[in-house]
Structures are given as structure tokens and as C-alpha cells.
C-alpha positions in Angstrom: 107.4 86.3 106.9 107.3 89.5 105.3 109.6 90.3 102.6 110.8 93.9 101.7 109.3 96.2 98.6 110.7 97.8 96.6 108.5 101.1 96.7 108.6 104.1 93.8 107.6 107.5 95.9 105.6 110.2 93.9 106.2 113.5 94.4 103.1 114.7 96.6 104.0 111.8 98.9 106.7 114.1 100.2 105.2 116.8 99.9 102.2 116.0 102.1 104.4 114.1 104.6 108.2 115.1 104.5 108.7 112.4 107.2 107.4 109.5 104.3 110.9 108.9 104.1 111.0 107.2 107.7 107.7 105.5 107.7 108.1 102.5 105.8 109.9 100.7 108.4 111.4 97.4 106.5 110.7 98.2 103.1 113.5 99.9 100.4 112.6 102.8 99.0 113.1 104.4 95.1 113.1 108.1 94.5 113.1 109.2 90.5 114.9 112.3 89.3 111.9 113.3 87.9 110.6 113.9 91.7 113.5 115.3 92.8 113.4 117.9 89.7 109.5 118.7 90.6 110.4 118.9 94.5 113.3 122.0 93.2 110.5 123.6 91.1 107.8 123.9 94.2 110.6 124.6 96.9 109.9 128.6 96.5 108.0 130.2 98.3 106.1 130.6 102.1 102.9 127.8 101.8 103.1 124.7 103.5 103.7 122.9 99.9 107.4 125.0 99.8 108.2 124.4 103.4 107.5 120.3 102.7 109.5 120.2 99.9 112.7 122.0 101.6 111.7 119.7 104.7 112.1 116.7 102.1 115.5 118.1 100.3 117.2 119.0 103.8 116.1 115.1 104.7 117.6 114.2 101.9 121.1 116.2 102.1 121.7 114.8 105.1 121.3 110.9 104.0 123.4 111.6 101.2 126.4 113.5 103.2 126.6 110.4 105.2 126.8 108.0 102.8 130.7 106.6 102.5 130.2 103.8 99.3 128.7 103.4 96.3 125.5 105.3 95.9 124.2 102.8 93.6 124.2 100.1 95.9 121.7 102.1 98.0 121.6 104.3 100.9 120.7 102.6 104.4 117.8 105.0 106.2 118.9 103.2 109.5 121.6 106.4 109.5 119.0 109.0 109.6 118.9 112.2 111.6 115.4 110.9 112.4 116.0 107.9 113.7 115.3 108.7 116.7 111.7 110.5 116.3 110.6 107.5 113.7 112.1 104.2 115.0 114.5 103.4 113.0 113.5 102.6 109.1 115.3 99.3 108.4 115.3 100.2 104.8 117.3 101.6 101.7 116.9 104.6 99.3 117.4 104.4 96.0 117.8 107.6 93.4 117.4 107.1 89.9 121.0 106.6 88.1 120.4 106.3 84.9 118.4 108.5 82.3 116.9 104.8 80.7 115.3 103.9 83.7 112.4 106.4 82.9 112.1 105.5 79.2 108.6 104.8 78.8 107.1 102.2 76.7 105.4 103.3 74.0 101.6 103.6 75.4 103.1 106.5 78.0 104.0 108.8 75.3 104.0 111.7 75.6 106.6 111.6 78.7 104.8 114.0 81.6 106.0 113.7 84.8 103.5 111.1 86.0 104.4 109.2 83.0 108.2 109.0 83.7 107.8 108.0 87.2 105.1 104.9 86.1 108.1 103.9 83.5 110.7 104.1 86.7 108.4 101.3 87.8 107.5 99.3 84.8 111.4 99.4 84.0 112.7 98.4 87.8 110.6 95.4 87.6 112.1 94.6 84.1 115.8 95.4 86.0 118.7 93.1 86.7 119.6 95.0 89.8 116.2 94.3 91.5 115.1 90.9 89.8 112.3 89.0 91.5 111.7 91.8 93.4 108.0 93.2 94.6 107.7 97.0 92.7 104.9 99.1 94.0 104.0 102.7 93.2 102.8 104.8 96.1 101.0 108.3 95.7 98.1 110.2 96.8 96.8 111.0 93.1 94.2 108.7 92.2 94.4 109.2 88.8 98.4 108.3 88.8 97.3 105.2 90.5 94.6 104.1 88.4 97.3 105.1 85.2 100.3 102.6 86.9 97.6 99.8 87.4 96.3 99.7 83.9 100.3 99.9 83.0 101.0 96.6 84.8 102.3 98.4 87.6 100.9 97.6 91.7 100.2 100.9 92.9 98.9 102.0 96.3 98.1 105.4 98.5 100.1 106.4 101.4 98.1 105.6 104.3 100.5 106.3 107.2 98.9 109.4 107.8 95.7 108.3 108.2 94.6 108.4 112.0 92.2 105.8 111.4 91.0 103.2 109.0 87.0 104.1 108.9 85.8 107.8 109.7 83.0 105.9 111.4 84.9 105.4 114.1 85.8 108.9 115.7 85.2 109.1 118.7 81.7 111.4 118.9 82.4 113.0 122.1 78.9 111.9 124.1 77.8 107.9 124.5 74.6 106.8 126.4 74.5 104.8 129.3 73.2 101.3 129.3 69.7 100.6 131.4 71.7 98.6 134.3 74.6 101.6 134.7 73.5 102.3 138.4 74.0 98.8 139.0 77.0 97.9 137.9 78.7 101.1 138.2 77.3 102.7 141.3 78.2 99.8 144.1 80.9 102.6 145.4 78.5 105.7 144.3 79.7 108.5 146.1 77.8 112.2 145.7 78.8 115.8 146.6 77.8 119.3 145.7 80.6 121.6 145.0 80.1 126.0 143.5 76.4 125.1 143.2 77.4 122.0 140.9 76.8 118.1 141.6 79.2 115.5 141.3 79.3 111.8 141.1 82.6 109.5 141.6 81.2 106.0 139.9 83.6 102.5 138.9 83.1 100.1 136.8 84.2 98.5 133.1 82.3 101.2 131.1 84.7 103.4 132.4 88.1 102.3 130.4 85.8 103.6 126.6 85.4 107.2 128.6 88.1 110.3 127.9 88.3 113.6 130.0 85.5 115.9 129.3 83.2 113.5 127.1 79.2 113.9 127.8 77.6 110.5 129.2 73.8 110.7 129.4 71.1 108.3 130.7 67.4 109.7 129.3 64.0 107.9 130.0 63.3 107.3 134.1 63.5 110.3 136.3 64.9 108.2 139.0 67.9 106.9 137.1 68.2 109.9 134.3 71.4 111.3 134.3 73.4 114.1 131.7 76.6 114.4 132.6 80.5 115.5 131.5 83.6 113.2 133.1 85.7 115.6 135.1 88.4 113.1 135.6 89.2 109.6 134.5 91.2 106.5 136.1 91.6 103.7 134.1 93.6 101.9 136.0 91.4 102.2 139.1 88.2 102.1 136.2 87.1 105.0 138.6 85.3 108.6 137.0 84.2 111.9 138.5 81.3 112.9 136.6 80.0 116.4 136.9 75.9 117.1 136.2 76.2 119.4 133.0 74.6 123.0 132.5 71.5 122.8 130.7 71.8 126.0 128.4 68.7 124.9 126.9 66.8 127.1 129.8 66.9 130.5 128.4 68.8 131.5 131.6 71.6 130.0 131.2 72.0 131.3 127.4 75.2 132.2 125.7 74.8 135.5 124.2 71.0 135.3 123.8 71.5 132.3 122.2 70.3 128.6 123.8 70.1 124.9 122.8 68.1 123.6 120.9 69.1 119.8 120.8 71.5 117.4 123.7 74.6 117.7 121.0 74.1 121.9 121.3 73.7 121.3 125.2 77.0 119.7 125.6 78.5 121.8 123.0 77.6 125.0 125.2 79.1 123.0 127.8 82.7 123.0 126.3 82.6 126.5 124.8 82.0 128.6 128.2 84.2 126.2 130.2 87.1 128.4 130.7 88.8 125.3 132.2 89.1 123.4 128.9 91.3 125.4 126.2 90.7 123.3 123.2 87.4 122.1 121.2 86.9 120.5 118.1 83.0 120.2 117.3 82.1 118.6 113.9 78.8 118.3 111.9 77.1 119.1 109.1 75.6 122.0 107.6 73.5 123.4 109.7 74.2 121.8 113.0 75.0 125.1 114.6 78.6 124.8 114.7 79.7 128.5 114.1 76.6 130.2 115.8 77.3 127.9 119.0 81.2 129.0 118.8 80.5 132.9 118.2 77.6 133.4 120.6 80.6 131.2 123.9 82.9 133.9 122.7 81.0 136.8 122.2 79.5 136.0 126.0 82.7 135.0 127.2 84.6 138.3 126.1 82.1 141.2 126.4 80.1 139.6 129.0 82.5 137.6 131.5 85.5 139.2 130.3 87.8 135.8 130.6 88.8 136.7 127.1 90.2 139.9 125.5 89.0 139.3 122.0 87.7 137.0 119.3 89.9 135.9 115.9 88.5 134.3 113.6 90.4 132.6 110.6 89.9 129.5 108.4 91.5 127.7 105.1 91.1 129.6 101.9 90.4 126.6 99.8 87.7 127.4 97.3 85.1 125.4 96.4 84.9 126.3 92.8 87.1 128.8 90.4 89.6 130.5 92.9 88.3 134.6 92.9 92.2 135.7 92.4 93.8 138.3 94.4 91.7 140.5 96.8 93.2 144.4 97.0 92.7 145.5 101.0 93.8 145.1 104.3 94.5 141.4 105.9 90.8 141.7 106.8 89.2 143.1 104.1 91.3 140.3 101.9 89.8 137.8 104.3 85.7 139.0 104.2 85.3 137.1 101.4 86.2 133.6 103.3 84.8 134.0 106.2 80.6 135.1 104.6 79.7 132.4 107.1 80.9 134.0 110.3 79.9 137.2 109.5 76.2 135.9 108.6 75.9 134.6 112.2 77.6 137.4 113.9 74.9 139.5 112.2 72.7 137.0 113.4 73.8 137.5 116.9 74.1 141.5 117.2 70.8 142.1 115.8 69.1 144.9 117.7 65.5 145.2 116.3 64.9 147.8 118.5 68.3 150.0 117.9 67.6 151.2 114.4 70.0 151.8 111.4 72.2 154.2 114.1 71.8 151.2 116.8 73.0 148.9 114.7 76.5 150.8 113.0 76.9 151.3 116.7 77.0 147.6 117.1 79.4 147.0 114.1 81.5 149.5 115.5 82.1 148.4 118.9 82.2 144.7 117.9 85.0 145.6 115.2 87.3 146.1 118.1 86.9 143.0 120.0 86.1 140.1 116.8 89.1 140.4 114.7 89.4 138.3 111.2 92.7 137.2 110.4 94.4 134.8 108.0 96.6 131.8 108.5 98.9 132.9 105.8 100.7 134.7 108.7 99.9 133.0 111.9 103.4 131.1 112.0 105.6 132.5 114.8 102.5 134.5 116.7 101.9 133.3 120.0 98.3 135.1 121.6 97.4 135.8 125.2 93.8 135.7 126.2 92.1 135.2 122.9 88.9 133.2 121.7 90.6 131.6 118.2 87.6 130.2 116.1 89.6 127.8 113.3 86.6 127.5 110.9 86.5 124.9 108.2 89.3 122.9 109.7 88.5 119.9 108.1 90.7 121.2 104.9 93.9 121.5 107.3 96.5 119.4 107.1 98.2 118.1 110.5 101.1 120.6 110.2 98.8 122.7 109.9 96.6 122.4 112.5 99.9 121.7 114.8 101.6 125.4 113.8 98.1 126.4 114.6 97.6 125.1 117.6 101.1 125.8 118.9 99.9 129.8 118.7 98.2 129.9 122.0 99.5 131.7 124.7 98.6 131.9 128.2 94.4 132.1 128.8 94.0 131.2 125.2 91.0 129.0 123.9 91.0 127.4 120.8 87.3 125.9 118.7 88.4 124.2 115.6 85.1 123.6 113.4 84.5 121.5 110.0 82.2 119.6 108.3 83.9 115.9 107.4 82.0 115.2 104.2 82.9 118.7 103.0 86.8 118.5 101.9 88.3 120.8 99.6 91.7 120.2 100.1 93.6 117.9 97.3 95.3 114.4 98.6 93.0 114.9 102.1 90.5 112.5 102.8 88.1 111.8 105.8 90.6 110.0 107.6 93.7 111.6 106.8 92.4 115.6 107.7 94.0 117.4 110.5 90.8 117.8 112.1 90.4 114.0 112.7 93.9 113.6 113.6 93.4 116.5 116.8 90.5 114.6 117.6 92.2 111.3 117.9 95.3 112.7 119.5 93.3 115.2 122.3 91.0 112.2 123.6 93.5 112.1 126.6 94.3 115.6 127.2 92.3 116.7 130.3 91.8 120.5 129.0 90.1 119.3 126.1 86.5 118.4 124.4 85.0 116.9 121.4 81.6 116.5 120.4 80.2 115.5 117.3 76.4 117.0 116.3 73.8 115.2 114.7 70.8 117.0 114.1 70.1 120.1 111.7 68.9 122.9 113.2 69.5 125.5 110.2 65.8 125.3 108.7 64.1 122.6 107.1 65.1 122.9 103.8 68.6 123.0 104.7 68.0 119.4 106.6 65.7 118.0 103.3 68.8 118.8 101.4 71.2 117.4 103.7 69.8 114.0 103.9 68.3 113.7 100.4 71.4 115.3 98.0 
């Protein structure tokens, strides 16, 4: 039988996930005024921090207009506006009532905010009101944790956003075929050729572990090799359509001058000049080829095919080290300093040896009206037509974020979201908890989208030493 906590929230708890409130189904909940003093003092302004923490007062307004009794005796979540969208918490919330409930014992001193909201703990354990009951601390700063566990104090991290337990297990986009495939999934084989393409409709139990638009591959006997992308899944039927895939590692079939160099970069190509799927998320590590891949699809796909009217490109301004301040300029001249990795492979990509210093200005020129850089400071409320969006560095966007994002495209819009897992910036995010692996995990079913994870290093070998030695 499981028996309700009674669980102390920190302040970036609801400030990464205004919903938090909702999420802890059976369990009562404790908010100190301490919290509620830091959520007033960040509630200014236009980042995603200020919009939380008005998210989380508004929540809190409304719990608190309709409660009838005795505040003190707790206020039910069952009542909630969002009830509905979280399944009913079963629940109560408790504010802090009394200025000695955060009197810290003397090892606390001096009383910071972290402090005060440990001694809320220490002292509700201690309490008459909630005797014999289970206390635990929950926040997403480590060293807060580590601080209430040394106090005497059970602390844990918020882990409802996570999308799953092990980073391991995201899904990688591509899978190989076992030896016996052919016969135990090709009894009902049936073959066509359709627009100069060849298609296979196979059934069998390998079939239910397969999404729309993953890459299944076979390499090794000419007579059974097979490299293919599922079309269309039915896993109720455990039927597939699989479609043979491009191989832009011939130099014919090149995006932009560019070509393959590995399988990952094959099937990558693959997704990017598929104008039928309108969302990919490729992750790797340095070097894999993840922007190059993404720049030379669009740059082929709007100068070349014309399916798209221009590229933007945008990503998270989270520095890596000291933050550089303010930048004076234009939108785009505030954002050159962000996106140095773009720009180095679009320069890579418009290199004309043979055009000279004039040839190549005329290059910048004419690419400066079809690549636009902007920043996702002001991306809320847009909505684009016919545009190749390149979301670099996504791994340091929060769900909200990548959902406001997302929610941008219009009409004939295509969106590649790129990152670099073991390269997080972003305070309170972690591997499992990034917005990037929460779009994976949510677009597996969504039949206009792809995701493929590469492996192999293809920046120089240097770059790969480093990468698998540091």
C-alpha cells in the first residue's frame, strides 16, 4: 500500500514545470513563502523563467479562490482547473502559515533561501500537525539536495519530466535486420516499383519495434541485402511497406555538392530532402555532420528544387563559458555570434575556388536573401509558410520550448532540430529530461516525421581522437 508524502517543492521545480503542481497524483504537497516570495521576484519579464512563474501564480490563484474552509487544514488539488488535462491529483497543498516553520537550526545560519526552505522540512517533520508523517524535499539543484540530506532531511529530484529513465534507450532511428528476416517476415512478400522507387510490403513480429520513417537495413549477402525506410506501419496487422532508400552516397544523387560519407549520413539525406516528412530531429556528436547534412538538404531544396522559399536558422543562446553581454546590431548581427557553427559550414558549402574574391561576395550576397538567422527570443506568435527552420543545439531547449517552437510552422514548412546529448548547457536539464529527447519520444508515431541518431565522426581525425579519448 502506498502511503502519501508529504513533499516540500523548491522553487525551480515550478519554474521548470508549472504543471508540478498536478503531477504528484496521491501525494500532499507543501509550498514555503520563501518560494512564493522568489516566484514574485522572477515573474517580470518575457523568458520562459517569467512566463513559468506567472503560469505557477495564476495555478495558484485559482486553487486558492476556490477554497471555502480553513486554509490551514489544506487545500484539496482534486478542485483544480487542471483536472482535467492531468488526472486528477488526489492530493493537498499546503502554504507555510507561520513565520517559525522556517527557523533554521543553528548549522543553516545564515538564512538564504535554500536554507529556509531545508528548515520548512527539518521543522515539518518535528510538527504536531503532520506527526509520523514521510517529509521529502524535491528540487532540481543538486547542491540543495545534497545540503537537505546532510541536514537529516530525504530529498529527491523531480523526475516527472523525464521522458525516459536511461538516455540509452532513445530510440536511434535505424535497426538492422536479423539473418533469418526473409524467412520469417517475407511468407506474404509482395514487391512493386512505383516513380522509379521499389517497394516491399513484409509481416511479421519484428514489425511491432518499427515507427514510420525509421531506416531498417540488412548488409553482408547480395541476395538478401536490403537498406530501406518504413513508409507505413500496421501493428495490429504486424504488416510494413518498406521503401528501398536513396543512396546519396553516389555523387549523383548529392545534396548541394555534398554526399555521404557513412549509412547514418545516408539515411539522414534521406529525411532532409523528403519533402513528405516536415519534422527531423538528428542527434550526434561533434563532428557527425549534423549541421553540414541540414544546410547542404536546405540549401538544395530551396535554390535548387525550389520546395522551400528560404532557410532560418536559430538556436539557444546558452553559453558555454562567461556570457559575452549585450551585442549592439540588428536581430542578425546580435545573433552571428551564436550561430559561428552554421556560418562555418555555409562557408563550407558556397565555396567557389574558381569565382574569386568578386565570385565569392557574389555568393554572400545572394545567399543573404534566402538563409536568414534569427533568434528565438521573438519566435512566439510567428507562424511561417514554406520555410527550411534549422533549430540548432536543441538539446539545451526545454519542452515548452521546443513545443512554442514547433507550433511555428505553417503550411509547406520543414523543421531539423539538431543537438549533441552529452553537450547540455542549460541549468536543471539533463539527458533525459531535454526537449530534444522528449520530441524524439513523442514523434516516433507521427507519419511525417524522422529520427536518426549518428554514430561515426566524420569532422577530421583529431576531432574523432578527441571525441573518444577526452
Amino acid at each position: 500500500m502506498i502511503h502519501p508524502r508529504l513533499l516540500v517543492l523548491d522553487t525551480n521545480v515550478l519554474m521548470h514545470d508549472p504543471t508540478a503542481l498536478f503531477r504528484f497524483h496521491e501525494h500532499d504537497l507543501f509550498i514555503p513563502m520563501v518560494v512564493l516570495e522568489e516566484l514574485d521576484r522572477h515573474k517580470t519579464g518575457q523568458t520562459d523563467v517569467a512566463r513559468n512563474a506567472r503560469q505557477v501564480s495564476r495555478f495558484l490563484d485559482d486553487l486558492v479562490q476556490g477554497q471555502d474552509g480553513d486554509m490551514r487544514s489544506g487545500i484539496p488539488l482534486s478542485g483544480s482547473m487542471e483536472l482535467e488535462r492531468h488526472q486528477g491529483p488526489t492530493g493537498r497543498l499546503y502554504f507555510q502559515m507561520q513565520a517559525e516553520d522556517s527557523a533554521p537550526p543553528e548549522h543553516l545560519e545564515p538564512l538564504t533561501a535554500d536554507n529556509a526552505i531545508i528548515a520548512c522540512g527539518l521543522n515539518l517533520s518535528l510538527s504536531e500537525a503532520f506527526k509520523g508523517r514521510d517529509v521529502a524535499l524535491v528540487s532540481k539543484d543538486i547542491n540543495l539536495r545534497i545540503k537537505a540530506a546532510a541536514a537529516g532531511i530525504e530529498a529527491e529530484d523531480y523526475r516527472n519530466d523525464q521522458v525516459l529513465q536511461d538516455v540509452d534507450l532513445l530510440h536511434r532511428g535505424a535497426a538492422e535486420l536479423p539473418a533469418d528476416f526473409w524467412e520469417t517476415h517475407g511468407n506474404a512478400l509482395d514487391s512493386w516499383q512505383e516513380n522509379g522507387r521499389s517497394y516491399y510490403r513484409v509481416s511479421g513480429p519484428l514489425i511491432e519495434e518499427w515507427a514510420p520513417n525509421d531506416f531498417v537495413y540488412r548488409l553482408g549477402d547480395s541476395d538478401t541485402d536490403i537498406e530501406a525506410m518504413v513508409r507505413s506501419v500496421d501493428h495490429a496487422s504486424q504488416t510494413a511497406v518498406l521503401e528501398v532508400v536513396r543512396d546519396f552516397q553516389n555523387p549523383r544523387h548529392s545534396a548541394w555538392g555534398v554526399k555521404a560519407r557513412n549509412r547514418e549520413q545516408n539515411y539522414a539525406l534521406n529525411l532532409l530532402m523528403d519533402p513528405s516528412i516536415d519534422f527531423v530531429t538528428l542527434v550526434g556528436a561533434a563532428g557527425t555532420g549534423k549541421t553540414l547534412l541540414a544546410l547542404a538538404a536546405g540549401l538544395s531544396q530551396v535554390l535548387d528544387q525550389r520546395t522551400y522559399r528560404e532557410i532560418i536558422m536559430t538556436r539557444a543562446t546558452i553559453p558555454v563559458g562567461e556570457d559575452i553581454g549585450f551585442l549592439p546590431g540588428t536581430e542578425e548581427e546580435k545573433m552571428t555570434p551564436w550561430m559561428g557553427a552554421l556560418m562555418d559550414n555555409l562557408e563550407v558549402l558556397t565555396e567557389n575556388p574558381d569565382g574569386g574574391d568578386w565570385g565569392r561576395s557574389a555568393t554572400e550576397q545572394f545567399l543573404s536573401n534566402k538563409v536568414k538567422v534569427r533568434s528565438m527570443n521573438f519566435m512566439r506568435g510567428r507562424t511561417f509558410f514554406e520555410r527550411f527552420i534549422i533549430l540548432d543545439e536543441a538539446q539545451n531547449l526545454t519542452a515548452s520550448q521546443m513545443k512554442t517552437l514547433i507550433t511555428r510552422a505553417g503550411p509547406g514548412t520543414k523543421i531539423v532540430a539538431l543537438g549533441n546529448l552529452q553537450q547540455i548547457d542549460t541549468p536543471y536539464l539533463t539527458e533525459t529530461s531535454s526537449g530534444l529527447t522528449y520530441v524524439v519520444d513523442r514523434f516516433r508515431p507521427f507519419p511525417h516525421g524522422g529520427h536518426l541518431a549518428l554514430v561515426q565522426g566524420e569532422r577530421s581525425r583529431l576531432a574523432d581522437f578527441a571525441s573518444e579519448v577526452l
